[in-house]
Each structure stands twice: as structure tokens, then as C-alpha cells.
C-alpha positions as CSV (number, residue, x, y, z in Angstrom):
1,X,62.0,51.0,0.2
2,X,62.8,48.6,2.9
3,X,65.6,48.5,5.2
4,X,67.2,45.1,6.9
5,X,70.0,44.5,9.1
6,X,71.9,41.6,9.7
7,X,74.2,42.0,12.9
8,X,77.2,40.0,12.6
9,X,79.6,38.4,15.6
10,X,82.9,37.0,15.2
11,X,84.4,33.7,16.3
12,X,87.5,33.8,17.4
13,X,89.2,33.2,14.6
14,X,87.6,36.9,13.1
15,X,85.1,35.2,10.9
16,X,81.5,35.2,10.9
17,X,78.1,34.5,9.2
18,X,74.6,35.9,9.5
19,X,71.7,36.2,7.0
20,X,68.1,36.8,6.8
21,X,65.5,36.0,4.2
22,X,65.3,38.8,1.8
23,X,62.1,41.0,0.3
24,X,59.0,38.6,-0.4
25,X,59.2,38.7,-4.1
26,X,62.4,40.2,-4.4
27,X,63.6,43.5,-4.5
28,X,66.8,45.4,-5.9
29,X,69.5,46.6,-3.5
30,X,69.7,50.7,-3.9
31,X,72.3,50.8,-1.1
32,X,74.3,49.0,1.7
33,X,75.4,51.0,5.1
34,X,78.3,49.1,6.6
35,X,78.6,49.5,10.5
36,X,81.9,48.9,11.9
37,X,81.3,48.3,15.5
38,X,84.0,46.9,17.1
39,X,85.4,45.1,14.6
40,X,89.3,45.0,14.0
41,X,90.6,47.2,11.1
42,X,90.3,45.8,7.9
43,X,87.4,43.7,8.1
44,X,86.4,41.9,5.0
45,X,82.8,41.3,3.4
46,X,80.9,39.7,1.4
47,X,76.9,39.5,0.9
48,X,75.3,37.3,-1.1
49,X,71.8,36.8,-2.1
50,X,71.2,33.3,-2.7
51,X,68.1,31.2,-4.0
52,X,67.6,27.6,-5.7
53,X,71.3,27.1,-5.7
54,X,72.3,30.5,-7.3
55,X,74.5,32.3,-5.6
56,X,73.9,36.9,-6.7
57,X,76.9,38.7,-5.7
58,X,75.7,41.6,-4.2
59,X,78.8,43.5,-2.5
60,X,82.1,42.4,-1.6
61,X,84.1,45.5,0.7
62,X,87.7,44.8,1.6
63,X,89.5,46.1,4.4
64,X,87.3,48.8,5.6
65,X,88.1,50.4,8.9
66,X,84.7,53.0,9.7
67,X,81.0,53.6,9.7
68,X,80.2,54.1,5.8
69,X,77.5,54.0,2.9
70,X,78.0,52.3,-0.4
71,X,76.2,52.0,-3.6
72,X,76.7,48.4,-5.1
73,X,76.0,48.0,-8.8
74,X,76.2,45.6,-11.4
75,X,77.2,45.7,-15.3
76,X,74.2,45.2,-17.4
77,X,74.3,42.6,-20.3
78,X,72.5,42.6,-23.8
79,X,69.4,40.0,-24.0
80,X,70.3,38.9,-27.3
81,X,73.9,37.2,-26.5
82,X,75.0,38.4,-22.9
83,X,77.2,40.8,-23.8
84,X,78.3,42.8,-21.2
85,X,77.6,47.0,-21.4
86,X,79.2,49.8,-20.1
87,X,75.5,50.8,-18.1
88,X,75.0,49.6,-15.0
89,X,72.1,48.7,-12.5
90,X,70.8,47.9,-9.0
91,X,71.5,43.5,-8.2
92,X,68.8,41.6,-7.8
93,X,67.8,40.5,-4.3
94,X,65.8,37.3,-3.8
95,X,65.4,34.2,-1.6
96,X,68.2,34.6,1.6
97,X,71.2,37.1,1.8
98,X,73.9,36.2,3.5
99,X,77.2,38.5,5.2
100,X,80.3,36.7,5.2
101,X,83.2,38.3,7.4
102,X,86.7,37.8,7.3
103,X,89.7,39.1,9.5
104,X,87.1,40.8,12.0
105,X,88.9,40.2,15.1
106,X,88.6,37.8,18.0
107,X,84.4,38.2,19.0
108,X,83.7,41.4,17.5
109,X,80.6,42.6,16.4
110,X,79.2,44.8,13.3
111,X,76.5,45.3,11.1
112,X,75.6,45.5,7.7
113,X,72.1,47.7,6.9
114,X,70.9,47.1,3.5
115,X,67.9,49.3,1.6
116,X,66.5,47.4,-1.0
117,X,63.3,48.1,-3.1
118,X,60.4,46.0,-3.7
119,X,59.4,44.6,-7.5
């Protein structure tokens, strides 16, 4: 398992952007540790991994105001017509991923530590 972080800083507005490229090969994301820093209470995120175009929603965290783990997952789908299941498995994690932040505060500064595992 590998561990990345992408440090985020607000502008002063409370929104930022950071990414980084993700696992060579790709990887799946086992867990995401969400630092608050100094950011205002309820911070918004989103991450994103995103590759040729496609954009893989990997977690999206509304108003969260302290220091916490989370386990994103996704719904799996039957290969034979896409029909979604009630199972559910680790996202998929290629090409860039990218932290979005909303309502952060004026030039405040976080983190997001992801763990992902190699395929």
C-alpha cells in the first residue's frame, strides 16, 4: 500500500485545488485521512481521479469540522448489463487525482492523505 498527500491552501474566497499524479498503473483507494488544519468549519471536498477525459468520483465529504478517517466505496455493477448491486468495492485510481475545496475559509490550509493499493 502507498500513501499520498495532497496539501491544500485556500484563496480567499475559501476555495482551493491541489492534485498529484496517482499510482503508476493504478491502484484502488482502501482509505482517505482527511486533515483539517486550519480550515473554517464545514469545509467541503471533493477528490477526483481523472484520466483521458473521465472524471472517477472517489470521495465527496461535506461539512466536516476535525481530523478524521474514511472508507470511500463504490456500488458494484453486473458485467452483463450494468446493473447496479447491493456489494460494494474499493474506486479505481488512475491517471491524476485531484482535491477540490469549498467554503474553507479565507487562506487556510488542510490536507487530504489517501492509501491506495497497487494493481
Amino acid at each position: 500500500m502507498r500513501m499520498y498527500t495532497l496539501p491544500v491552501t485556500t484563496d480567499t474566497a475559501g476555495a482551493g485545488t491541489s492534485a498529484l499524479e496517482a499510482v503508476p498503473g493504478g491502484g484502488t483507494l482502501y482509505a482517505v485521512q482527511l486533515i483539517d488544519g486550519d480550515f473554517a468549519d464545514g469545509v467541503d471536498i471533493t477528490l477526483t481521479a481523472e484520466i483521458d477525459g473521465l472524471s472517477i468520483p472517489l470521495l465527496t465529504k461535506a461539512d466536516f469540522n476535525t481530523d478524521q478517517i474514511v472508507y470511500p466505496r463504490v456500488l458494484q455493477a453486473l458485467n452483463t448489463d450494468g446493473t447496479a448491486l447491493t456489494t460494494h468495492c474499493e474506486p479505481l485510481v488512475m491517471g491524476r487525482v485531484k482535491a477540490v475545496v469549498a467554503q474553507g475559509g479565507s487562506v487556510k490550509s488542510g490536507s487530504f492523505r489517501l492509501f491506495v493499493r497497487d494493481i
